[in-house]
C-alpha positions as CSV (number, residue, x, y, z in Angstrom):
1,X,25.2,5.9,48.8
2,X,29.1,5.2,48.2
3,X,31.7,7.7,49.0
4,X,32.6,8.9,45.6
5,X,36.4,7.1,44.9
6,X,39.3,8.0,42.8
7,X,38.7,8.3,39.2
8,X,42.0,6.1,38.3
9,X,40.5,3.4,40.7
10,X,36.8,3.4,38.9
11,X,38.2,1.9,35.6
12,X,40.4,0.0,36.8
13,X,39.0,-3.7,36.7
14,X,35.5,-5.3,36.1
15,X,34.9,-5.2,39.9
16,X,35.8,-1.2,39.8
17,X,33.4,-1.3,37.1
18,X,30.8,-3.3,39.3
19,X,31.4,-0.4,42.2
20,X,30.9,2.1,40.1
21,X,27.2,0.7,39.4
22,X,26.5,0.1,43.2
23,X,27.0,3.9,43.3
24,X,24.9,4.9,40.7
25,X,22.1,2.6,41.5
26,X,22.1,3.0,44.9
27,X,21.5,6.9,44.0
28,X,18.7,6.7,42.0
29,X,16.8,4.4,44.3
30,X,16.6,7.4,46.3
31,X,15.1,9.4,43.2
32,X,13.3,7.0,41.6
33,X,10.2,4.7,43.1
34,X,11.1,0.8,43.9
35,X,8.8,-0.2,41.3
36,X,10.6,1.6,38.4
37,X,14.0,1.2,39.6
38,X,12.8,-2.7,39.7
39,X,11.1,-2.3,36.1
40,X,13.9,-0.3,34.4
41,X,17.3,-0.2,36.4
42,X,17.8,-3.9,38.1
43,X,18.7,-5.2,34.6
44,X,21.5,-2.6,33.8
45,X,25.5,-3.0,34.5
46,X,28.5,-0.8,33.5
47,X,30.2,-2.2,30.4
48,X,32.9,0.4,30.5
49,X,33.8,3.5,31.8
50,X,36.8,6.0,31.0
51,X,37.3,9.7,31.7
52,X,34.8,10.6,28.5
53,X,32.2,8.5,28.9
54,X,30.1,5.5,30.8
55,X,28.8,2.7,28.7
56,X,25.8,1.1,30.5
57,X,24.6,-2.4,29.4
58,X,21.2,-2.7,29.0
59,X,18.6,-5.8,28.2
60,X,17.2,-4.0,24.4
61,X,16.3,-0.7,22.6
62,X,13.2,-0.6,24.9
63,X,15.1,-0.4,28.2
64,X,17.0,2.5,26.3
65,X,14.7,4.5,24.6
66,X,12.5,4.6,28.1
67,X,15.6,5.8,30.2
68,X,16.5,8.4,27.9
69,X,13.0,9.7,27.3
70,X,12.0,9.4,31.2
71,X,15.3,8.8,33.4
72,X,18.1,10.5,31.5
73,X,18.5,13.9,34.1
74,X,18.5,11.5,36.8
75,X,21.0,8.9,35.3
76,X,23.0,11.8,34.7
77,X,23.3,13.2,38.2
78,X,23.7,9.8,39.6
79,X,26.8,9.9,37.5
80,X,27.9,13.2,38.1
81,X,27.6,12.3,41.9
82,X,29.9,9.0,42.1
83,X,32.3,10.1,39.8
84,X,32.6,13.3,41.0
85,X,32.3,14.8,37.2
86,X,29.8,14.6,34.6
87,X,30.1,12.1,32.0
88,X,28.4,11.4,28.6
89,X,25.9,8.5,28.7
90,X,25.8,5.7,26.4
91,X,23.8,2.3,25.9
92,X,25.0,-0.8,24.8
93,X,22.2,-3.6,24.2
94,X,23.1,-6.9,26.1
95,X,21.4,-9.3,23.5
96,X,23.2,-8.6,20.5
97,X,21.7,-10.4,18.0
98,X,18.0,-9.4,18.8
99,X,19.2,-5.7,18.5
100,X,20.6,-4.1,15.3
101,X,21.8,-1.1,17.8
102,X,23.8,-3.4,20.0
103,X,27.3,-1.1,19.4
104,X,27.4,1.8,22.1
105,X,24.6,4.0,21.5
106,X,25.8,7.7,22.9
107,X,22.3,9.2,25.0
108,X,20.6,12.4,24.9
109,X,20.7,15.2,27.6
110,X,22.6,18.2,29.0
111,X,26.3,16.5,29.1
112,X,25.4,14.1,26.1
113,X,25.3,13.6,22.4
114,X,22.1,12.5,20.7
115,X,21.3,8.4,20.7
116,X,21.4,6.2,18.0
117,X,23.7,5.6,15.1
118,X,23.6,7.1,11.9
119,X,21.9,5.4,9.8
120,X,23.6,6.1,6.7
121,X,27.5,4.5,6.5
122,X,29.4,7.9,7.3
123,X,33.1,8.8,8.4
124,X,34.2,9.4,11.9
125,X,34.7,12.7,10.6
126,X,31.1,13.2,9.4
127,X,30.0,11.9,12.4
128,X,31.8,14.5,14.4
129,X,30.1,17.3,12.0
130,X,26.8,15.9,12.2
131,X,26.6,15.7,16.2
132,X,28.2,19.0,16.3
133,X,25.4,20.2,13.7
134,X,23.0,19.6,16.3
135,X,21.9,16.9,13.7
136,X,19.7,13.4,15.9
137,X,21.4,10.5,14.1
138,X,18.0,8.4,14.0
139,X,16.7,11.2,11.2
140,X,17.5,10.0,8.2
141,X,16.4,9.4,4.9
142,X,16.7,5.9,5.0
143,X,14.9,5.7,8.3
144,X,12.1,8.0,6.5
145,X,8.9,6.2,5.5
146,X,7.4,8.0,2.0
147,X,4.1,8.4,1.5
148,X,1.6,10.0,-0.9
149,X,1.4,13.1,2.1
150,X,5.3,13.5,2.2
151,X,6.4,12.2,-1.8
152,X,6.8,16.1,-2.8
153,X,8.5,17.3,0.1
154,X,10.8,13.9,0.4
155,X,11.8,14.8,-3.2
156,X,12.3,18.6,-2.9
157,X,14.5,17.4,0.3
158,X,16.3,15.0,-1.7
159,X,17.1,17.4,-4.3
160,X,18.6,20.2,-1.5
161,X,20.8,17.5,0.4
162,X,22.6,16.5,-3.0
163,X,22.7,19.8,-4.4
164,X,23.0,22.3,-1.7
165,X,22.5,25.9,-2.6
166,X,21.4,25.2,-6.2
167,X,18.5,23.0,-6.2
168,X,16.0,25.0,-3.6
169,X,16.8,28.3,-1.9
170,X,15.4,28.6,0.5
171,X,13.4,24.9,1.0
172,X,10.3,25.8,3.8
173,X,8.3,22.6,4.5
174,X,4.9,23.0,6.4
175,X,2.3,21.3,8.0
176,X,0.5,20.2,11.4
177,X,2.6,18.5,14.4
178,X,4.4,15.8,14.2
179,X,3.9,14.6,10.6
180,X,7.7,14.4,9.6
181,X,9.5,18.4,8.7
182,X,12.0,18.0,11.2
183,X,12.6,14.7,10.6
184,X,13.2,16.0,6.7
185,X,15.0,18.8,7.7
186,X,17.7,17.0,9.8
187,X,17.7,13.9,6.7
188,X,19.0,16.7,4.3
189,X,21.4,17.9,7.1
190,X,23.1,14.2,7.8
191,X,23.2,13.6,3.8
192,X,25.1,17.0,3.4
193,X,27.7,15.9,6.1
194,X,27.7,12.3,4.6
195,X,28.7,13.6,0.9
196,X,30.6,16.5,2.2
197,X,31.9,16.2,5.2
198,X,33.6,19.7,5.2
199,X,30.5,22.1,4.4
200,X,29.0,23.6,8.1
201,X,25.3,22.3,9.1
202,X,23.6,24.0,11.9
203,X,20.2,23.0,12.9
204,X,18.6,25.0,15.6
205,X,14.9,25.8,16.4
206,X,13.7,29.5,16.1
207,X,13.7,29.0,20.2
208,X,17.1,28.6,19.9
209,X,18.0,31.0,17.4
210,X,15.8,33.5,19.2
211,X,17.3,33.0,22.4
212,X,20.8,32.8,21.4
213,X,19.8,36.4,19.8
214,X,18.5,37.8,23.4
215,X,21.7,36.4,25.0
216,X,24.5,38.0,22.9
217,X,22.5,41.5,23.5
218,X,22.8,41.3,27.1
219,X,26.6,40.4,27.1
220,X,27.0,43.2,24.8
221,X,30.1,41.9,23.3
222,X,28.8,38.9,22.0
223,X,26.4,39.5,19.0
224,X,29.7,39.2,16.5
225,X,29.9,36.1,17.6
226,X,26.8,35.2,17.3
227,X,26.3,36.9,14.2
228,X,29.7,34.4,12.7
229,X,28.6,31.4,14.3
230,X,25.0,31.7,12.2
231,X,26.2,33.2,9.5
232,X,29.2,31.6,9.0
233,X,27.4,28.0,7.7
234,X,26.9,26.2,4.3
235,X,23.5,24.8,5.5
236,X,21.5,26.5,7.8
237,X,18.3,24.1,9.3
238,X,16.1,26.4,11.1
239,X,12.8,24.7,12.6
240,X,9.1,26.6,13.9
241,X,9.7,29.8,12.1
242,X,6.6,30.6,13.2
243,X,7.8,32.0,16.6
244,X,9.5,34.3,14.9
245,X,6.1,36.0,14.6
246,X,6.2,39.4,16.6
247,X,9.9,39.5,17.6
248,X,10.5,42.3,15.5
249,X,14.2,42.7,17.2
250,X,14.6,39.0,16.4
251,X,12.9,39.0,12.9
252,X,15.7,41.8,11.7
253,X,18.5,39.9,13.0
254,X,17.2,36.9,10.8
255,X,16.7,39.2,7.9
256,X,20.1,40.1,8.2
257,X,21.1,36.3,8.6
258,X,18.9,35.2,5.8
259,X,20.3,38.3,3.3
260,X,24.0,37.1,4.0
261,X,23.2,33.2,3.8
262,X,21.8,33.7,0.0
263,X,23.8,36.3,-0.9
264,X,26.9,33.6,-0.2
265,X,25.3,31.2,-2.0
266,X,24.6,28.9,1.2
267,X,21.4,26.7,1.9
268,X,18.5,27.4,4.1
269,X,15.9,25.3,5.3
270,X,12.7,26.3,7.0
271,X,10.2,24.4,8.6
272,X,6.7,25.9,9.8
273,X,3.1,24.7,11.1
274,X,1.8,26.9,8.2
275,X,2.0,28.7,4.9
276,X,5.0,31.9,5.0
277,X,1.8,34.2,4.5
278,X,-0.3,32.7,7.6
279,X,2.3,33.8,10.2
280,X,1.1,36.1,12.5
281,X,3.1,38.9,13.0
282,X,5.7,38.2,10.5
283,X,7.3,40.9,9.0
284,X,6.2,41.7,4.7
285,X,10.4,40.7,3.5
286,X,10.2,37.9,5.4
287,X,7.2,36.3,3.9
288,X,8.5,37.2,0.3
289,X,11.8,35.7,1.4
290,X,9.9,33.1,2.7
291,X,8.5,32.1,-0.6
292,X,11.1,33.0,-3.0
293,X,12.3,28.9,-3.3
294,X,10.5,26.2,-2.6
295,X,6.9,25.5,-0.8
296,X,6.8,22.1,0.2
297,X,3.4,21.2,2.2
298,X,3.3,18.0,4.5
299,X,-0.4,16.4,5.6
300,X,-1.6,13.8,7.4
301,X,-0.2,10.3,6.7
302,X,-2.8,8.0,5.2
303,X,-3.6,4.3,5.9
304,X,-1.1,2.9,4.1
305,X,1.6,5.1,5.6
306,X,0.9,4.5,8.6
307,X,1.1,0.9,8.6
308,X,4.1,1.2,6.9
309,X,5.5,3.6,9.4
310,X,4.7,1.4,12.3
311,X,6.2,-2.1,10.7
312,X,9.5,0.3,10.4
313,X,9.4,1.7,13.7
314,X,8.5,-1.8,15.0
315,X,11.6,-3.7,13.6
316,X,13.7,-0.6,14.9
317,X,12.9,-1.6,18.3
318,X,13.1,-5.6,17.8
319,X,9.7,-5.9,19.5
320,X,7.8,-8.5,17.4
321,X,4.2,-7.0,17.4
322,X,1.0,-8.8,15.9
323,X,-0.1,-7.6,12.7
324,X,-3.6,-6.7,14.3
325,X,-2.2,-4.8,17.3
326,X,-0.3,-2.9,14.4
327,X,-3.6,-2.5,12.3
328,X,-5.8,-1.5,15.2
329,X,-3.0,1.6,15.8
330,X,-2.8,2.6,12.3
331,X,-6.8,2.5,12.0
332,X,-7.4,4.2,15.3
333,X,-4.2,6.7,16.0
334,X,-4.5,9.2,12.8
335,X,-3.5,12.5,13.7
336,X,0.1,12.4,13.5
337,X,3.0,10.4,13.0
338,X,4.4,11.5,16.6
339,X,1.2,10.4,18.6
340,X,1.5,7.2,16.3
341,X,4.7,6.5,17.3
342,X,4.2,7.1,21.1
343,X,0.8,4.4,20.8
344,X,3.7,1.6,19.5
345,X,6.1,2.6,21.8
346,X,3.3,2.0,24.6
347,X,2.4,-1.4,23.5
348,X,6.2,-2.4,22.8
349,X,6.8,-1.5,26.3
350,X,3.9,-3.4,27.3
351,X,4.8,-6.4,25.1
352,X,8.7,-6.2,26.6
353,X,7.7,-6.0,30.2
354,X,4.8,-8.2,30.5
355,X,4.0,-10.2,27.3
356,X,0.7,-11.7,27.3
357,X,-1.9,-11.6,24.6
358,X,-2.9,-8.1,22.9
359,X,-6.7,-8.1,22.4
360,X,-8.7,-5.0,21.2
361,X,-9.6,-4.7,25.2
362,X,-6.4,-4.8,25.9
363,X,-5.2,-2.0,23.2
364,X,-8.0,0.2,24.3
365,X,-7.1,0.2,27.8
366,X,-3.1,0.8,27.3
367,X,-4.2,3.5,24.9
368,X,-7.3,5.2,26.3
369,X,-6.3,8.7,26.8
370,X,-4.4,8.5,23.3
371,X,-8.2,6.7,21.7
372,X,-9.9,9.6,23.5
373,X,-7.7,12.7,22.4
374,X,-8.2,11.1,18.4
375,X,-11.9,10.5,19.2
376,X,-12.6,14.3,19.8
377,X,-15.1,14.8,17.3
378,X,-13.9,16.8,13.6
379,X,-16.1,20.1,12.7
380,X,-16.8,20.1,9.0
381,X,-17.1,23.3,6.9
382,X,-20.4,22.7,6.3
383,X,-21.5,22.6,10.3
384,X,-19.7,25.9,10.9
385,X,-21.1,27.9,8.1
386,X,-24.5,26.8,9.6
387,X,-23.7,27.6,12.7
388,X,-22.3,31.1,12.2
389,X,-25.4,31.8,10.0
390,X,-27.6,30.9,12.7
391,X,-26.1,32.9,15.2
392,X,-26.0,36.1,12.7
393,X,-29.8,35.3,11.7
394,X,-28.5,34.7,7.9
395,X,-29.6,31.7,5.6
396,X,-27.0,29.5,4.6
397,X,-26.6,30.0,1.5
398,X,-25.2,34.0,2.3
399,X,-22.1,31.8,3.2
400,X,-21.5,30.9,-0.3
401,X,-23.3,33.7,-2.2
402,X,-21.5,36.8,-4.1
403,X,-23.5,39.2,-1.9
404,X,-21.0,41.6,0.3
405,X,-23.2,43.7,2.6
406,X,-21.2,44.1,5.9
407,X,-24.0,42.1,7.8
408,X,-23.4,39.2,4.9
409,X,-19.1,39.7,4.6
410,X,-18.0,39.8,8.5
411,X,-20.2,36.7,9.1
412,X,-18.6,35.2,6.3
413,X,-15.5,36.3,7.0
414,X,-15.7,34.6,10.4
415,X,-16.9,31.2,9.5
416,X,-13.6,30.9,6.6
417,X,-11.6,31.9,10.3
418,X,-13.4,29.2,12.0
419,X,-13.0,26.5,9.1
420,X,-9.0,27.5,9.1
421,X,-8.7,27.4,13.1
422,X,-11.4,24.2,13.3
423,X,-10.7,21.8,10.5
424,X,-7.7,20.8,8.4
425,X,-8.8,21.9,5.0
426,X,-6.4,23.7,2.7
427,X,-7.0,27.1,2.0
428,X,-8.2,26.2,-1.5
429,X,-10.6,23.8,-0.1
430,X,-11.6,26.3,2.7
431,X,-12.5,28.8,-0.5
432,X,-14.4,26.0,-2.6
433,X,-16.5,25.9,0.1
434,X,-17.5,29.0,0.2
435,X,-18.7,29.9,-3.0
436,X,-15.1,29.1,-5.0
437,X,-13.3,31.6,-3.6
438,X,-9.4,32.1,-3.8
439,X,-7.1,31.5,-1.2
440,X,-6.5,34.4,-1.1
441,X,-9.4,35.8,0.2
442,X,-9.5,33.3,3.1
443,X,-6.3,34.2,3.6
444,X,-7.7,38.0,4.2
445,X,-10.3,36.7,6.3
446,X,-8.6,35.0,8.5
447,X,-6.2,37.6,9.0
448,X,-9.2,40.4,9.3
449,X,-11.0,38.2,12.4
450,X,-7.9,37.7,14.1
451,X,-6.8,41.5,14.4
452,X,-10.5,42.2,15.2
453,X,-10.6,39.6,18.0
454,X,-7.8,41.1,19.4
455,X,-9.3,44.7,19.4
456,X,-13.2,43.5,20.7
457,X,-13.8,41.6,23.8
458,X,-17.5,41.1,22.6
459,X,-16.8,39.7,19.3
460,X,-14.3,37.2,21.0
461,X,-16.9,36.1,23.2
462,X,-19.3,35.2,20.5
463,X,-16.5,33.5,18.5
464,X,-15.8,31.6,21.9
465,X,-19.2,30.4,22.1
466,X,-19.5,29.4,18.6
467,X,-16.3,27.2,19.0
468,X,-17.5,25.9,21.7
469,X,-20.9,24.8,20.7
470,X,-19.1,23.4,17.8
471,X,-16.8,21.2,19.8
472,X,-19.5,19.6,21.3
């Protein structure tokens, strides 16, 4: 590798510029195998370079979304290394008209902002606000797909980014992995900073929020801060409340936070995998807090979505793919909209580097462990209510009768557990099932079997088995 130079000389001239590359390269082919630094790094220049930042010329958005989801530390240390300093990273697409991103693109990582451009038309100072709100530009609404299993929440979201603080107080979306709240969450977050570009967004994950909390109690003198920096906003986006579940230290601090937030008339959002009331460990006030706005639930995307999903996503990355490559994902990659979009970004990839005709074989193969994870076969209600009564020596029909002896109720009890932990039916649906009860009551259930599974080894070992006998 180079000697690093002078930082005046780097910038000087296009062949400074050309130096500065032989550096960088020639330190991540020591980090990197020859095979990806052939596949992903022999196509890349520097476009420009100052004292800020390093523009890096690629060939399109594949080239950069793979190096920034992959490659980024090590870019960033290959930097670091030749300049002497650490620089922010940014990606500028060589082929401008095939790519609608082809102005510098800032990167993600530790000495970087987030990539992509916002994709709503904003001021520089909004855009200042919005990367300082922790806010990823590519989160939009406009680059939001609505569908029948997001409509209420896209709405609800809608409503709380035009009218902060009066529409929804608090806003909590929830629902499974990867279906779309924090891409919600950070929409409302970019539309506040759009239309008023002086209010104070702050989105942070519980992690964050938690660990920021740990931190200012060590340094002793730092939980003021703290406490101004969080409560000090006129939008507060906080994401996975559910870790918040028993971190009691942690839970009052929020309390605290949340109290001081309404109480000034700011907004919060919330985003969970599950209903206020199903979080383990969560403190009584929270959960009413919790619920005292708006519920917004978020499900699984249906065919139509999906499809639609992937031709957006699709034309994002200017990879034309064949109508049935984009049918077989949206038929066979259903669980999320996170897994769907890693599926396209496989067989982009595939279709940038290579080309070549996409046959069914061919999708199967550059998808197999995604085909297998979605192939893993879905319990129904009705197989775990036999099940349990089996292994209880009850008939089936004591799953759905009014009877409550103890040897009837606990069995009972544990098959709504299992249909909540097992299968994604509602909590209404869960009830239907057994009987028409209330949510409510499965609710209690649930809650019952998981404090008793903490408490008896035995009884987790028979709810073990029956999971596992249901798996397969």
């Amino acid at each position: 590798m180079k000697s690093p130079q002078p930082e005046a000389d780097l910038f000087a001239s296009v062949a400074h510029l050309q130096t500065l590359w032989d550096g960088i390269s020639a330190f991540i082919r020591t980090h990197v195998s020859p095979d990806t630094f052939q596949r992903w790094f022999s196509s890349i220049d520097v476009a420009d370079a100052d004292d800020r930042a390093v523009s890096l010329r690629v060939p399109n958005s594949i080239h950069r979304i793979w190096i920034e989801s992959n490659y980024l530390p090590v870019l960033n240390s290959a930097v670091a290394a030749v300049i002497g300093a650490a620089r922010k990273i940014e990606f500028t697409i060589q082929d401008e008209s095939a790519d609608s991103t082809a102005e510098a693109v800032p990167a993600r990582g530790p000495i970087a902002a987030p990539r992509g451009q916002p994709a709503v038309a904003e001021p520089a100072s909004a855009r200042g606000n919005a990367s300082a709100s922790g806010l990823n530009p590519r989160f939009t609404f406009e680059s939001f797909v609505v569908g029948q299993n997001t409509e209420f929440a896209h709405a609800a979201s809608l409503a709380v980014a035009h009218r902060p603080a009066v529409a929804h107080n608090p806003l909590f979306m929830f629902g499974g992995v990867g279906l779309g709240k924090t891409h919600l969450m950070q929409a409302i977050g970019h539309q506040v900073v759009a239309e008023k570009p002086n209010k104070k967004v702050l989105y942070v994950t519980c992690e964050q929020f938690t660990n920021d909390y740990i931190n200012a109690l060590a340094q002793g003198d730092a939980l003021n801060k703290f406490r101004r920096r969080y409560r000090a906003v006129d939008v507060l986006l906080l994401d996975d409340v559910q870790f918040l579940g028993g971190k009691e230290k942690t839970q009052e601090e929020f309390f605290h936070t949340f109290n001081e937030l309404i109480n000034s008339q700011k907004q919060i959002v919330l985003s969970c995998d599950r209903p206020p009331a199903e979080i383990g460990g969560l403190e009584q006030r929270l959960v009413s807090r919790f619920e005292w706005g708006m519920t917004a639930e978020i499900v699984k995307p249906d065919m139509e979505t999906r499809l639609a999903i992937l031709r957006r996503k699709a034309g994002a990355l200017s990879v034309t793919v064949p109508d049935h490559a984009l049918q077989f994902l949206a038929n066979r990659v259903r669980a999320n909209i996170r897994r769907l979009e890693g599926a396209l970004m496989r067989v982009a990839t595939h279709l940038s580097l290579s080309g070549g005709e996409l046959t069914v074989d061919r999708l199967e193969t550059l998808l197999r462990d995604i085909l297998l994870e979605e192939a893993k076969r879905i319990v129904s209600i009705e197989e775990i209510q036999r099940s349990v009564a089996d292994q209880y020596d009850l008939r089936v029909s004591d799953m759905t009768s009014k009877r409550r002896p103890a040897n009837i109720a606990f069995p009972r009890q544990i098959a709504m557990f299992l249909a909540r932990e097992m299968t994604k039916a509602s909590l209404n649906e869960i009830g239907d099932a057994f009987g028409g009860r209330d949510h409510g009551t499965v609710l209690h259930a649930h809650k019952l079997v998981t404090k008793r599974l903490i408490e008896d080894a035995a009884l987790r070992s028979k709810v073990a088995a029956l999971r596992g006998a249901l798996e397969r």
